[in-house]
C-alpha positions as CSV (number, residue, x, y, z in Angstrom):
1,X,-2.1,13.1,-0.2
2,X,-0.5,10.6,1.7
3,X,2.5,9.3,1.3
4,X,2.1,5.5,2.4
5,X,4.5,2.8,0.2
6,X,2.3,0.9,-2.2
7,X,3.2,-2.6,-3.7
8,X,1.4,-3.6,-7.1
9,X,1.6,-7.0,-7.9
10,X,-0.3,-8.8,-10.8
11,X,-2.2,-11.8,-9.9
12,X,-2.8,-15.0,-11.6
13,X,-5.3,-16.1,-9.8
14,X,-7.4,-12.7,-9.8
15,X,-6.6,-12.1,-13.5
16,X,-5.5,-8.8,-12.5
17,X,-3.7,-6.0,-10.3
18,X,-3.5,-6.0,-6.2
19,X,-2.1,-3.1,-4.5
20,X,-1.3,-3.2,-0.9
21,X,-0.2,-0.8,1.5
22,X,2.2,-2.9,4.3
23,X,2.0,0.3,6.8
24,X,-1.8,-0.1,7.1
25,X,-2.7,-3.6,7.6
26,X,-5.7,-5.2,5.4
27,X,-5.2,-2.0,3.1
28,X,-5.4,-3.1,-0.6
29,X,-7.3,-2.7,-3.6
30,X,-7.9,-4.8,-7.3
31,X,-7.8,-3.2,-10.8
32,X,-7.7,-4.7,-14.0
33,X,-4.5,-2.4,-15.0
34,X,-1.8,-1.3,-12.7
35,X,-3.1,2.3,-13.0
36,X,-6.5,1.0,-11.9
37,X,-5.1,-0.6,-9.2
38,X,-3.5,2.5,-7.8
39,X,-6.7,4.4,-8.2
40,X,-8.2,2.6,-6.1
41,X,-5.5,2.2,-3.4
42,X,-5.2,6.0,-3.0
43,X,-9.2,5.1,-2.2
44,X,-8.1,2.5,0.4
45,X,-5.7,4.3,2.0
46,X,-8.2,7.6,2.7
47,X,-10.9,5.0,4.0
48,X,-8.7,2.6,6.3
49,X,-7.0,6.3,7.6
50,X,-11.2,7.5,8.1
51,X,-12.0,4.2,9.8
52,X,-8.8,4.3,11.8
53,X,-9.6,8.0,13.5
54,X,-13.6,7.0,13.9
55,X,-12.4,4.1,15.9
56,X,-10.5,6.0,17.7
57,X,-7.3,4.3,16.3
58,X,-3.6,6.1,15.6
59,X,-2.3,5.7,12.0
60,X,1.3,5.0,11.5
61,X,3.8,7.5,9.7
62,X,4.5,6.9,6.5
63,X,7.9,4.9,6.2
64,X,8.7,5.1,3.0
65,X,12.1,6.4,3.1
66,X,13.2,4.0,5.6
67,X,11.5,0.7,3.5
68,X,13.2,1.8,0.3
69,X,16.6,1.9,2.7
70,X,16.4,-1.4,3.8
71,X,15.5,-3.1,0.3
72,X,18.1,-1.5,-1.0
73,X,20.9,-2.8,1.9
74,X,19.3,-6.2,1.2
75,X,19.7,-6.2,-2.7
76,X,23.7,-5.0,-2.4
77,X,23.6,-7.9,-0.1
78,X,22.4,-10.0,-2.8
């Protein structure tokens, strides 16, 4: 499993769910629900990381920890 940050947003204009992985640029996926939506990112995520390597292409590691850091200095900024 990979441990990527995921952002699930609903969207008017799409009448549903996007989920977007910032670390892996153009990664994102559409559900009707938010659990759809994350089904199908996980989905992404394994595909843009199997295109990366068949490319011949490096994928970046994970930076969860360090996002969730920096929201977080930005909100008790707030």
């Amino acid at each position: 499993m990979h441990k990527y940050t995921t952002e699930i947003f609903y969207s008017d204009e799409d009448e549903g769910y996007i989920a977007v992985v910032p670390e892996l640029p153009g990664c994102s996926a559409f559900g009707e629900t938010e659990e759809e939506a994350l089904k199908e990112i996980k989905v992404a995520i394994k595909l843009w990381i199997e295109a990366a390597k068949k490319e011949g292409r490096g994928t970046p590691k994970p930076k969860g920890k360090e996002l969730l850091k920096a929201v977080m200095e930005v909100k008790s900024e707030v």
